[in-house]
C-alpha positions as CSV (number, residue, x, y, z in Angstrom):
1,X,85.3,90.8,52.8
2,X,81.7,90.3,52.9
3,X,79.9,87.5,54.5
4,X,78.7,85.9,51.2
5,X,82.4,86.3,50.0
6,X,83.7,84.7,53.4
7,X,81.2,81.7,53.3
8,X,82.4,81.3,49.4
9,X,86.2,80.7,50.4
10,X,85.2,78.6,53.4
11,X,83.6,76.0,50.6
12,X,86.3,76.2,48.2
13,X,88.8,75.8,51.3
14,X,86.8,72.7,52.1
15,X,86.8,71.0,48.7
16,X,90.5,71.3,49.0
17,X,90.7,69.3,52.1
18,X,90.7,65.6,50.5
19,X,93.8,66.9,48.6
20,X,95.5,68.1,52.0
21,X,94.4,64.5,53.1
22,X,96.0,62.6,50.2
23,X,99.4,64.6,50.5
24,X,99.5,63.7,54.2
25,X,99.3,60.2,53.5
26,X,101.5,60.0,50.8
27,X,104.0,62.1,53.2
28,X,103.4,59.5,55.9
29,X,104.6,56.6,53.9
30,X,108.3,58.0,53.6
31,X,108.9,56.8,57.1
32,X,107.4,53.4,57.0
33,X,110.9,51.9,55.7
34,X,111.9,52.7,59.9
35,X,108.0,52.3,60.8
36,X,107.1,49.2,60.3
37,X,106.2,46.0,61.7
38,X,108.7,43.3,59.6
39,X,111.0,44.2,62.4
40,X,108.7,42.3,64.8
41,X,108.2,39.6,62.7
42,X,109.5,35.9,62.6
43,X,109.2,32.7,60.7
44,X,105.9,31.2,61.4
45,X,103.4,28.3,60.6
46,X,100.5,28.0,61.9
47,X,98.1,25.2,61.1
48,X,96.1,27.5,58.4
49,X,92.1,26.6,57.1
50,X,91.5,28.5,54.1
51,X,87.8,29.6,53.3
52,X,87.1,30.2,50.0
53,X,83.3,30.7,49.4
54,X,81.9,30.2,45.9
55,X,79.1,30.7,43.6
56,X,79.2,28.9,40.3
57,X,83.0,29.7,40.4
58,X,83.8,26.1,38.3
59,X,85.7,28.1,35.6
60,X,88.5,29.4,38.2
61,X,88.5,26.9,41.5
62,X,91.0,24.5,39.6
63,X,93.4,27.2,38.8
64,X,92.8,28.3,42.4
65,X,93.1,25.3,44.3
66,X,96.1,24.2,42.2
67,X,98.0,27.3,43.2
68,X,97.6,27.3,46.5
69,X,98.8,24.0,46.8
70,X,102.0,24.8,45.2
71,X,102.3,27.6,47.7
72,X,105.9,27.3,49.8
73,X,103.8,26.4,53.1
74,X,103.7,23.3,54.5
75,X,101.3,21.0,53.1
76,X,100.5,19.4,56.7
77,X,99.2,22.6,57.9
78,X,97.0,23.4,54.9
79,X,93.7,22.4,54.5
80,X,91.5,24.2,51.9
81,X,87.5,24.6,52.4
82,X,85.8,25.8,49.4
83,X,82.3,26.6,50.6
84,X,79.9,26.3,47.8
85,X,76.9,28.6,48.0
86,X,74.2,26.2,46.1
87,X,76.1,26.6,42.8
88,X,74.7,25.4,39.8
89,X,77.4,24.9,37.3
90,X,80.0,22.0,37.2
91,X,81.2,23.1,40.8
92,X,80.3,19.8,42.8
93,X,81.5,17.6,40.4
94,X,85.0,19.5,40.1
95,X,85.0,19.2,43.6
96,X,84.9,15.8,44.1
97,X,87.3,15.4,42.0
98,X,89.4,17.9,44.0
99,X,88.9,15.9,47.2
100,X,90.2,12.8,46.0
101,X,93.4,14.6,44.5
102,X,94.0,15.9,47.4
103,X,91.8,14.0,50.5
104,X,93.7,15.4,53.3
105,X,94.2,19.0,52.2
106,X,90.9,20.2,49.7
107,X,87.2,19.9,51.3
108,X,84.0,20.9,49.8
109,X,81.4,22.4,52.5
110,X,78.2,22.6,50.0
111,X,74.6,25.2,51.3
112,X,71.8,24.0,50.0
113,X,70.1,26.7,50.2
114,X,72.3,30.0,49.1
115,X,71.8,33.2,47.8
116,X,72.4,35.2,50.7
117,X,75.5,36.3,49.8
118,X,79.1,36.0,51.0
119,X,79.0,37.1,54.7
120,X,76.4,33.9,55.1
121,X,78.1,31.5,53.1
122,X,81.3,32.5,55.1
123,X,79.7,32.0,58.3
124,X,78.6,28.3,57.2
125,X,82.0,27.4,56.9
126,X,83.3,29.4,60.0
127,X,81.1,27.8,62.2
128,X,81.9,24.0,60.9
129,X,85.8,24.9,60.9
130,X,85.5,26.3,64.5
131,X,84.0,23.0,65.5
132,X,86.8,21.6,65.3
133,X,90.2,22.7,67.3
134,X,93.0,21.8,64.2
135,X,92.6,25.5,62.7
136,X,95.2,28.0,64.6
137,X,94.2,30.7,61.6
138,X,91.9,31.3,59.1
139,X,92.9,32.6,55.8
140,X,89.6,34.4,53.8
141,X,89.7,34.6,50.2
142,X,87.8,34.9,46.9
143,X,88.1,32.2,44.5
144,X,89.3,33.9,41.7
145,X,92.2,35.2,43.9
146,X,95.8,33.7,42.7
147,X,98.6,34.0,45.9
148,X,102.2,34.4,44.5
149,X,104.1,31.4,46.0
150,X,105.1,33.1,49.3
151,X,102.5,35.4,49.9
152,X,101.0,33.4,52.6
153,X,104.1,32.7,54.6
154,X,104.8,36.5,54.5
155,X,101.5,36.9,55.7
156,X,101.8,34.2,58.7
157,X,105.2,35.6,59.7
158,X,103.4,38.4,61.6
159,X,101.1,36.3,63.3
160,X,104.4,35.5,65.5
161,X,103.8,39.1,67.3
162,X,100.9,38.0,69.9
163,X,99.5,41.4,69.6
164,X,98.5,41.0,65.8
165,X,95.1,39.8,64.8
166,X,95.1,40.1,60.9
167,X,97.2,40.5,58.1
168,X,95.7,41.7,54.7
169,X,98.0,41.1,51.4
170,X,98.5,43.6,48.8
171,X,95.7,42.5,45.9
172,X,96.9,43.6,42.7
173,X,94.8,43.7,39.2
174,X,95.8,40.4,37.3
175,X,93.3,40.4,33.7
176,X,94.9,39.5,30.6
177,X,94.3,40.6,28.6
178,X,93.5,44.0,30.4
179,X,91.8,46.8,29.0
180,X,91.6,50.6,29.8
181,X,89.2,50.0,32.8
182,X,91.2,47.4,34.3
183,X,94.5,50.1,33.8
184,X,92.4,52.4,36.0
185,X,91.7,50.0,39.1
186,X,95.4,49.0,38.4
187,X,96.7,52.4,39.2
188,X,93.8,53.0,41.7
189,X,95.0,50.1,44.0
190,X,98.8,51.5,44.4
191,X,97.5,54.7,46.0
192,X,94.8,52.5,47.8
193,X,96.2,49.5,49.0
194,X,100.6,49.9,48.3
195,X,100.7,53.4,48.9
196,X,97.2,54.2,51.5
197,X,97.8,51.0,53.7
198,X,101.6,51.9,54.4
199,X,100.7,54.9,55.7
200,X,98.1,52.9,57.9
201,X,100.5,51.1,59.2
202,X,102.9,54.0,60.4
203,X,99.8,55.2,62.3
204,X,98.8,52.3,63.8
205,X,95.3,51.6,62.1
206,X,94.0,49.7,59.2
207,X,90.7,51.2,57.6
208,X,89.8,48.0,55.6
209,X,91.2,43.8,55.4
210,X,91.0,43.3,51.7
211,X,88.1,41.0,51.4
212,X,90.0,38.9,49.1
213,X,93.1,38.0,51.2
214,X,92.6,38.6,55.0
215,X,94.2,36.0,57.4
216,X,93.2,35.8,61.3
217,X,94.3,34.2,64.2
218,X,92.2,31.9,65.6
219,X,91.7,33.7,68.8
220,X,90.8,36.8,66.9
221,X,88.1,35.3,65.1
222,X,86.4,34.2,68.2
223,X,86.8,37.5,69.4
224,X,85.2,39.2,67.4
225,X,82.1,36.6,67.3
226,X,83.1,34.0,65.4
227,X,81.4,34.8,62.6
228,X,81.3,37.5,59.6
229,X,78.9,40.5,59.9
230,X,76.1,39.8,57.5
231,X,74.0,42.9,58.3
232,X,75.8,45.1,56.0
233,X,77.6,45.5,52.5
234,X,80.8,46.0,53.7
235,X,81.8,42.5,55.9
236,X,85.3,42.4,55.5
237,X,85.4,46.4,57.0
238,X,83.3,45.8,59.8
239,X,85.5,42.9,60.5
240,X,88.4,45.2,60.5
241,X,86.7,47.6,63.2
242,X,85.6,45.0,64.9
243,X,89.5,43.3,65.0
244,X,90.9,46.8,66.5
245,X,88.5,47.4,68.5
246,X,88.8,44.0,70.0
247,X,92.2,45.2,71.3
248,X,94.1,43.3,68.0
249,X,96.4,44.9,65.3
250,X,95.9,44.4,61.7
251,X,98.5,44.6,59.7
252,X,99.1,45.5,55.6
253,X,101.7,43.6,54.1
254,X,102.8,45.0,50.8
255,X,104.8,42.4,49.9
256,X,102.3,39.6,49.9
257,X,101.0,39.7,46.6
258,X,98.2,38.2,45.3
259,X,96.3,38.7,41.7
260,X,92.4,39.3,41.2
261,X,90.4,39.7,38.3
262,X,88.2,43.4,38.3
263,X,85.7,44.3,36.5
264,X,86.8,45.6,32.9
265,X,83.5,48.0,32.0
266,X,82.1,50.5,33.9
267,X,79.1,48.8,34.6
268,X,80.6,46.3,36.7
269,X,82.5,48.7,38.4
270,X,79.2,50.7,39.1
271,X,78.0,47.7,41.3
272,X,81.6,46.7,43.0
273,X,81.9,50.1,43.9
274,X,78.5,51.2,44.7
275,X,78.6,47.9,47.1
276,X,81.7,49.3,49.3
277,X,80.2,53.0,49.4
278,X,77.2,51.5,50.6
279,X,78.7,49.6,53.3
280,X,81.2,52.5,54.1
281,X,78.0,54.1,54.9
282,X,76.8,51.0,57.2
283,X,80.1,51.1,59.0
284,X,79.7,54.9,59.4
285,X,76.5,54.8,61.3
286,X,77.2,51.8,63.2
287,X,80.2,53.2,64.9
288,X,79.3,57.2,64.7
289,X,80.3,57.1,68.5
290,X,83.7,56.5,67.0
291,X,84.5,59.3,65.0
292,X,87.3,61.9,66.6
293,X,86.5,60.4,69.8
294,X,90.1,59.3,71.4
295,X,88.6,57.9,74.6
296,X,85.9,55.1,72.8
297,X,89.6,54.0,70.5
298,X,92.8,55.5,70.9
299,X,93.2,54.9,67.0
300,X,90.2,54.7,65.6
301,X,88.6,57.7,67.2
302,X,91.7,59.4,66.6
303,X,91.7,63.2,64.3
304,X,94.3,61.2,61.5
305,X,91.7,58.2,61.0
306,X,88.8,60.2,60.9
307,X,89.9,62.5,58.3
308,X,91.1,60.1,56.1
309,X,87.5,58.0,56.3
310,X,85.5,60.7,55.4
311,X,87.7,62.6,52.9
312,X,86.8,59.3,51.0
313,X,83.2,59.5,52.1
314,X,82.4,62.7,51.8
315,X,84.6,63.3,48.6
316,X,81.6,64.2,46.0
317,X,80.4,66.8,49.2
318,X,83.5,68.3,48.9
319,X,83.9,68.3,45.1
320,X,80.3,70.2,45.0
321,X,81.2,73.0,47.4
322,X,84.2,74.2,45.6
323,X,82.6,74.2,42.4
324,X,79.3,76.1,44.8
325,X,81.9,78.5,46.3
326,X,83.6,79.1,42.8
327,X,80.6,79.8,40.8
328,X,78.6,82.3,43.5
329,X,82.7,84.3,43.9
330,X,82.2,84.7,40.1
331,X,79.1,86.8,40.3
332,X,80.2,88.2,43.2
333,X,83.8,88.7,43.5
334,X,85.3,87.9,40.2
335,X,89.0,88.8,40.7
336,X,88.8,87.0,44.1
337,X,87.2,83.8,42.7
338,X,90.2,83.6,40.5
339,X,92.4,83.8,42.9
340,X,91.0,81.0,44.6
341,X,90.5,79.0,41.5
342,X,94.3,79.5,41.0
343,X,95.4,78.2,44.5
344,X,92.7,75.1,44.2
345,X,94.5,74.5,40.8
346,X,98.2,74.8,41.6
347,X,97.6,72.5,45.1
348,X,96.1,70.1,42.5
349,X,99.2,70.1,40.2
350,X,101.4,70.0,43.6
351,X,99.6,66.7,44.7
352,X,98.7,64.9,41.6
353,X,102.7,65.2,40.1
354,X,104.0,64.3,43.9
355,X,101.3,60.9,44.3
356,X,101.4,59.8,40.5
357,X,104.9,59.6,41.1
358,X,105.1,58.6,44.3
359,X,102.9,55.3,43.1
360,X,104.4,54.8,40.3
361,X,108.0,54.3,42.3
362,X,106.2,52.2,45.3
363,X,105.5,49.4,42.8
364,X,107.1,50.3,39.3
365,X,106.0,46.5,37.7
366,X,102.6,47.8,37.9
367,X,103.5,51.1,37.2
368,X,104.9,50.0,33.4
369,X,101.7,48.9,32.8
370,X,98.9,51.0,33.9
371,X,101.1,54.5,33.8
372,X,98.8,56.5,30.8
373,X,95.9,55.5,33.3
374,X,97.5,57.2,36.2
375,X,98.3,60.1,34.4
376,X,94.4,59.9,32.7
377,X,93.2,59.6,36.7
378,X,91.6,62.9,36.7
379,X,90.4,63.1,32.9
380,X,91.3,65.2,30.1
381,X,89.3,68.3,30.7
382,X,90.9,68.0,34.5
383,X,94.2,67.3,33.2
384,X,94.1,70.2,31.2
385,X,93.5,72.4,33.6
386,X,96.3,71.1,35.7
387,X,99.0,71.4,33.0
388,X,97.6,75.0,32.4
389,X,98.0,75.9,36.3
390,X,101.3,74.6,36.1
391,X,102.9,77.3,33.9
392,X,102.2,81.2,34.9
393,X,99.9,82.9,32.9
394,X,98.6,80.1,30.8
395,X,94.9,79.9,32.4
396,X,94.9,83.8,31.9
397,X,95.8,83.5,28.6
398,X,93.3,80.5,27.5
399,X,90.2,81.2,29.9
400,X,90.7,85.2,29.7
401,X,92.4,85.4,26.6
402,X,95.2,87.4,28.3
403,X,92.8,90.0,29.8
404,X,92.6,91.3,33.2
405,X,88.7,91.3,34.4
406,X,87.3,92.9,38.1
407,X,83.9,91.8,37.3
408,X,82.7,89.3,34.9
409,X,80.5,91.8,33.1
410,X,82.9,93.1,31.5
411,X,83.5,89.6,29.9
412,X,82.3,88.9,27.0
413,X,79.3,85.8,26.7
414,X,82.5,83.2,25.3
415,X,84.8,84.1,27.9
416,X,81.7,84.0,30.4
417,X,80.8,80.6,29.7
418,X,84.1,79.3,29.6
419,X,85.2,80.7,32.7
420,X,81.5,79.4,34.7
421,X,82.4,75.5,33.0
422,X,85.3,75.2,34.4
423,X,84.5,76.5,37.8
424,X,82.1,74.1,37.9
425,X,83.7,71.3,36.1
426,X,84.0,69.5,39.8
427,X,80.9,68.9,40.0
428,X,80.0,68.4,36.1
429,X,82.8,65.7,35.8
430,X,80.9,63.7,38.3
431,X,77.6,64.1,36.0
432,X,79.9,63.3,32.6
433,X,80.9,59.8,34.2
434,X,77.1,59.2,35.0
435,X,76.6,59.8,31.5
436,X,78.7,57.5,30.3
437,X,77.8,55.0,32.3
438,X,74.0,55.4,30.9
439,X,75.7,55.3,27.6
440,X,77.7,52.3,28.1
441,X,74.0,50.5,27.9
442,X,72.9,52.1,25.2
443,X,73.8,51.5,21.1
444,X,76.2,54.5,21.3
445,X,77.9,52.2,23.9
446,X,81.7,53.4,22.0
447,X,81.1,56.6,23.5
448,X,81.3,55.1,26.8
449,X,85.1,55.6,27.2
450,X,86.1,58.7,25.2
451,X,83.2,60.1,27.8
452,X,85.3,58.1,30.8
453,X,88.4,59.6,29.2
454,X,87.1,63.1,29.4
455,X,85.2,62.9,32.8
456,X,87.8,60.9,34.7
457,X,88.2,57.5,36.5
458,X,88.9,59.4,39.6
459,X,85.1,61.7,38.8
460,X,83.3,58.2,38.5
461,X,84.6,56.7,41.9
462,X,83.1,60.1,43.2
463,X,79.7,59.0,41.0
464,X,79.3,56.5,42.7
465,X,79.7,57.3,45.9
466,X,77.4,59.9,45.5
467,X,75.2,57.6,44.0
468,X,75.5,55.1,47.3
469,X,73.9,58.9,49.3
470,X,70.8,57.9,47.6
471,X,70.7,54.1,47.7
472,X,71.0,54.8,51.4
473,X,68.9,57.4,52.3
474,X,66.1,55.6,50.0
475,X,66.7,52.1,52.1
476,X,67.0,50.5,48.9
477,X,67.4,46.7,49.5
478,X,71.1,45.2,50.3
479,X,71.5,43.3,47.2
480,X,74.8,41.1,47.0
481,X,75.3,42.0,43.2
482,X,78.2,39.3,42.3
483,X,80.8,40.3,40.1
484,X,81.0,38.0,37.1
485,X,84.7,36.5,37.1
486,X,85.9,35.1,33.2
487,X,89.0,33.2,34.7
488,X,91.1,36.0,32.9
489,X,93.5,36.5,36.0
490,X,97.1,35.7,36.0
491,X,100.2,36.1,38.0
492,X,102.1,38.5,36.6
């Protein structure tokens, strides 16, 4: 082999490692039924505050508020602070109204002056609640979050190991009625949170608190600062480093359930999204002494944790060089490119069947409902390909119409195309999902999804993360772009 040749299958080899990544985790999470931390768990109550900031959130905080005080915790040591952020819809007067139904449980901490987004309107009520000494944990949520009845107490009952800082809960999508977008982020958060946090708790380290549902222990808190970090996008992940690093477990509990509404079109996923990626970015700079550095965190600097963090982060870098490496093999080494192309193919087919499945048993409710969005994950075009690598012969007999090439002159211009698309379709499916998220603005708007459909939910996470390269290089301003909430959400 040449050098050109060698540098080539190093690229491809390298756009293959997220895919090594996800089939380790997913491996990982067979043993957490013996690797676990229910064992070290006991019944537990601690006097609980729960801060629940808001923003013109009138048209959910009664549903809220009502079901978390019906949750099976004792009433005595609940007391609920909704922290409103200057709203300017009904939300003062529904609160008053809350504080008199419930005087000793419901309070209303009201800014003034907001707009600064959710880290700072957290921190208002963080440092009033810390005033006082009646909070022994602090339960952060969103306001559109609905708990299930005993998703708190499952969460407390870890608190009873003195070593344990936080517990997140397992945030499922709740909108009803749902539509193929809300399917996706379904699907998406059993590998990410069911699936991904298990394995994070077999080896000892929690990449992210779900912003939504994170409980702390009062000594935790104050060690970490007492406050939320509000110089970045990403608060509740810093607050996760910052929890480990402070000597402090955190802890995923799947069985906590709580219901969120997600956004339901791809423009509002743009912006959720494009606000995490950003911040992942934040948190990666902040702590690049971290990364596979065992002696600054035995866990965090750790090989496992930092290849699952930037398989996520650099996943668009590594989609591009296979597709680079694939393309520049076919001009130069055709017969060896498909070779390559093969192997990338038939590890995908190995790891998508063994993690669609693997979801779909780890939480099978969801799974009856959002299963044609798993199997849609990747997109048609890449779903095609996947089915075709799964039976011998097939991608020679629909890309090379059965024929044997050594060069890809002797091709002939259909085959040629053909062959250079979907070598490159790694990188094109990113650009597809771009599109139709331009197009979703636009009066050919219905073309948004079929365009989704084709390109792939899994491409336009990918987007956007790409997408958050520039935003950050650029130093484009850290705007806190609020998801608009309907009051759809529902526990299912």
């Amino acid at each position: 082999m040449n050098w050109l040749t060698v540098t080539c299958t190093i690229l491809v080899i390298l756009g293959s490692l997220p895919l090594w990544v996800s089939m380790y985790q997913f491996l990982i999470i067979g043993i957490h039924s013996r690797r676990n931390h229910y064992a070290r768990t006991a019944a537990c109550y601690p006097r609980v505050s729960i801060l629940v900031p808001a923003w013109n959130e009138a048209s959910v905080l009664t549903s809220t508020i009502k079901i978390l005080m019906n949750m099976s915790y004792p009433k005595d040591k609940l007391r609920i602070y909704v922290i409103d952020d200057a709203s300017t819809d009904e939300t003062p007067q529904l609160m008053a109204e809350k504080t008199r139904q419930f005087p000793n449980n419901v309070f209303h901490l009201r800014r003034e002056n907001g707009g600064q987004g959710k880290a700072h309107t957290l921190n208002h009520g963080i440092r009033l609640v810390l005033e006082e000494d009646w909070s022994e944990a602090f339960l952060i949520m969103d306001a559109d979050v609905l708990f299930e009845q005993n998703a708190l107490r499952k969460m407390t009952r870890h608190l009873s190991d003195p070593q344990v800082g936080a517990v997140t809960a397992y945030i499922k999508e709740g909108s009803r009625p749902g539509n193929l977008m809300t399917r996706f982020i379904d699907f998406e958060y059993i590998t990410a949170q069911a699936a991904s946090r298990r394995a994070q708790n077999v080896m000892s380290f929690m990449a992210c608190l779900a912003g939504g549902a994170q409980l702390h222990t009062r000594k935790n808190l104050e060690a970490i600062g007492g406050a939320i970090d509000t110089s970045s996008l990403a608060e509740d992940t810093f607050t996760t480093f910052k929890t480990q690093l402070a000597g402090h477990q955190a802890i995923f509990d799947g069985n906590a359930i709580v219901w969120a509404e997600e956004p339901d079109n791809i423009d509002g996923l743009w912006k959720q999204r494009l606000r995490w990626a950003r911040g992942n970015w934040q948190i990666t700079k902040q702590y690049w002494h971290l990364w596979f550095n065992k002696t600054a965190h035995a866990r965090l600097g750790g090989f496992a944790f930092g290849m699952i963090w930037f398989a996520i982060l650099l996943m668009p870098v590594y989609m591009i060089l296979a597709a680079t490496g694939l393309v520049v093999l076919f001009f130069s080494d055709f017969a060896w490119s498909w070779m390559l192309f093969r192997m990338f193919w038939i590890l995908n087919v190995i790891v998508y069947v063994f993690v669609t499945l693997f979801s779909l048993l780890i939480d099978p409710k969801s799974a009856r409902q959002s299963w044609s969005a798993g199997v849609l994950f990747p997109g048609l075009i890449s779903l095609t390909v996947i089915v075709l690598s799964y039976f011998p012969g097939a991608l020679e007999a629909v890309l090379l119409r059965g024929q044997e090439y050594q060069d890809w002159r002797e091709m002939g211009i259909g085959t040629r195309v053909a062959v250079l698309f979907i070598y490159s379709w790694l990188a094109l499916s990113m650009v597809a999902a771009l599109l139709a998220k331009c197009v979703e603005k636009t009066p050919l708007k219905k073309l948004a999804m079929p365009l989704l459909l084709l390109s792939g939910y899994g491409p336009l996470l990918c987007a956007i993360t790409f997408n958050s390269y520039v935003a950050e290089l650029r130093g484009k301003e850290m705007k806190w772009d609020k998801t608009e909430k309907s009051g759809k959400v529902e526990i299912q």
